[in-house]
C-alpha positions, 0 to 999 in steps of 0.5 A, a space after each residue: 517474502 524476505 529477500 536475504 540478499 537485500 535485507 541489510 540495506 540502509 536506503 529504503 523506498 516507501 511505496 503507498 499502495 491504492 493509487 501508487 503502485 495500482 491502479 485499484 482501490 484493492 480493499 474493494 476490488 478485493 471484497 468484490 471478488 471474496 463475496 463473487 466466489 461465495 455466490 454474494 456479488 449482490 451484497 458489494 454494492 449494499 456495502 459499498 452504499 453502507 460506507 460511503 453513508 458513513 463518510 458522507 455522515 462524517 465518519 472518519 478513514 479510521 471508523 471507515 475502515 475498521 467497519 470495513 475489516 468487520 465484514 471479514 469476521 468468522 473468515 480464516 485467515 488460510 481462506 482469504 490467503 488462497 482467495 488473494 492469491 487467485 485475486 491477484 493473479 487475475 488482477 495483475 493480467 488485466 491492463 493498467 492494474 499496475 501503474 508504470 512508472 511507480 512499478 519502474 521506479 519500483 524495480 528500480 529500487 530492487 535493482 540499487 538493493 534498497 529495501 523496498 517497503 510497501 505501506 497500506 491501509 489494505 491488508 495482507 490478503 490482497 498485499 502479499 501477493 503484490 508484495 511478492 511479485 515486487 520483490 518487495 522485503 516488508 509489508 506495512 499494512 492493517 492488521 485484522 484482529 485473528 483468533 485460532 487463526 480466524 478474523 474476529 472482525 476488529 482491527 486495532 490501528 488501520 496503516 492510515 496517516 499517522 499510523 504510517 508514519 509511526 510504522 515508518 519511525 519504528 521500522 527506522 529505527 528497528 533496521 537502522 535505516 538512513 532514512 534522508 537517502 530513502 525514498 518515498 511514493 504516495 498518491 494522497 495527501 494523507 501520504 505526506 506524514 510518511 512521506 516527509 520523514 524521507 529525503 526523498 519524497 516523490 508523488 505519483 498521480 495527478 490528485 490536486 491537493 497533493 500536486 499543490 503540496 509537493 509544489 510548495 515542499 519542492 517534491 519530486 512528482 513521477 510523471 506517466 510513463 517508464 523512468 529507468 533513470 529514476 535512481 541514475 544520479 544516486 546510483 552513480 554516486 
């Protein structure tokens, strides 16, 4: 996924995934379609009922999601590789998957040679291909726990607020990038930890909290639709 021509830049654009970039919750877009192509579409909405329990009982995003990646335990990694690979190649034909203007803004940081970093609490499953098709150059995101290449159901730390942050900080740090001329997307407050360490910070979508966030930080929100002068100025510069 590494593209060699881009991967010395010092300017990076952060993109949030669900919400930012698509249009789709991709975890359980994705878990709808693994447990299609194993005869078990039945048993999505039982788990779909099982975490959303545990949020209405309090659980947190952290003990949400490591409940999640535990439904993948015993699957191999190789499988769910080829099953996003088919997932995403049928997603991405469908209308309104990818949310236009982040997907300009996207490939307009392609074009200006940033680094173009995708950030997620999803996992490589359904993010590979998506970063692939971007053109995307790191992939920030959960990593299932795997042994002798097998998911065995845990998860560490999921990328999910703070944990972006510091993968942001460390990623900095590791590619000497300026992170007060980078960029970055998000759709949900809990984006804003990573967001701010930017210059650059730009919300996408319409969520209340975080329009009311970005007019009190003086954010940039990308409005609906094409913006192929998103990086005019800077560009020029």
């Amino acid at each position: 996924m590494m593209n060699p021509t881009r991967r010395t830049s010092r300017t990076a654009a952060f993109f949030d995934v669900d919400g930012t970039l698509v249009d789709t919750t991709t975890m359980f877009d994705f878990l709808s379609h693994h447990l299609d192509v194993r005869g078990r579409s039945e048993e999505y909405r039982v788990l779909r009922d099982r975490l959303s329990a545990m949020a209405l009982a309090g659980a947190d995003r952290i003990r949400r999601c490591r409940a999640y990646y535990e439904i993948y335990a015993g699957v191999p990694v190789s499988t769910l590789a080829e099953e996003g690979a088919r997932w995403f190649e049928h997603s991405a034909s469908q209308p309104g998957f990818f949310i236009e203007s982040a997907l300009a803004a996207c490939r307009a940081h392609v074009a200006a040679g940033d680094l173009v970093v995708l950030v997620s609490g999803s996992f490589s499953a359904c993010l590979d291909p998506i970063a692939e098709y971007l053109g995307g150059d790191v992939l920030l995101c959960s990593r299932p726990e795997v042994r002798a290449g097998v998911l065995t159901g845990a998860i560490d730390t999921p990328m999910i607020g703070a944990a972006k942050a510091d993968a942001v900080r460390h990623l900095a740090g590791r590619r000497g990038l300026d992170l007060e001329q980078s960029y970055a997307y998000g759709d949900h407050i809990s984006d804003a930890l990573y967001m701010e360490l930017v210059g650059h910070p730009v919300v996408v979508g319409g969520d209340t909290e975080m329009a009311g966030h970005a007019a009190r930080h003086g954010w940039r929100r990308l409005a609906e639709g094409p913006q192929p002068d998103l990086l005019t100025d800077r560009i020029r510069s």
